[in-house]
C-alpha positions, 0 to 999 in steps of 0.5 A: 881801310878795309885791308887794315886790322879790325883794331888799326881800323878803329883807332885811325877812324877814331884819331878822323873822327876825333873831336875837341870839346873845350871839357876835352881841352880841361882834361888834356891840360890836365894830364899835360900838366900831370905827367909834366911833372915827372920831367920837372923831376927829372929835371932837378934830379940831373942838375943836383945829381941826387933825387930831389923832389922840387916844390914844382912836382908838388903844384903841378900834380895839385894843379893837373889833379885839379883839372883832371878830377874837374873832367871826370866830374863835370865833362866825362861823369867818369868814376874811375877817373875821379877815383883814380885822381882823387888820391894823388890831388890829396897827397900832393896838397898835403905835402904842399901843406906839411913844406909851407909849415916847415918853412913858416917854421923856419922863418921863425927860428931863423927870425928869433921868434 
């Protein structure tokens, strides 16, 4: 590795040396689950043919958010992690919150109620 950039050398070493901590696990799942989401989107997007935001993208946000702000607290001590985390796991509960009023809402209308 000496002929390599000093840069290129350091990322091969850490990609060697890498090793997997079940608190890393938590915070790969994390991230998985938080940028599944935008393929979710994309998803319903090309199949309605018109930006639609499903339910799914909610949850997998509250749900990566969750795992990722659990890292940052608890396996990295990190506060740009948690601060970068934070906001995104608050929108997203909020609009599950506001979707579940609304249907609550219209299950009583259609019910009579």
């Amino acid at each position: 590795m000496e002929h390599l950039p000093l840069h290129l050398s350091h990322i091969i070493h850490a990609l060697l040396t890498y090793e997997l901590t079940p608190w890393k696990v938590v915070g790969l799942t994390g991230m998985a689950l938080f940028t599944s989401r935008w393929f979710v989107q994309m998803y319903y997007t090309r199949k309605q043919r018109r930006v639609v935001v499903p339910m799914a993208f909610w949850w997998l946000s509250v749900c990566g958010s969750a795992l990722l702000l659990t890292y940052f607290i608890f396996g990295k001590n990190d506060s740009v992690g948690i601060l970068s985390n934070t906001f995104p796991a608050f929108v997203s509960a909020y609009n599950l919150v506001v979707h579940s009023r609304d249907m609550r809402g219209r299950a009583r209308a259609q019910s009579g109620s």
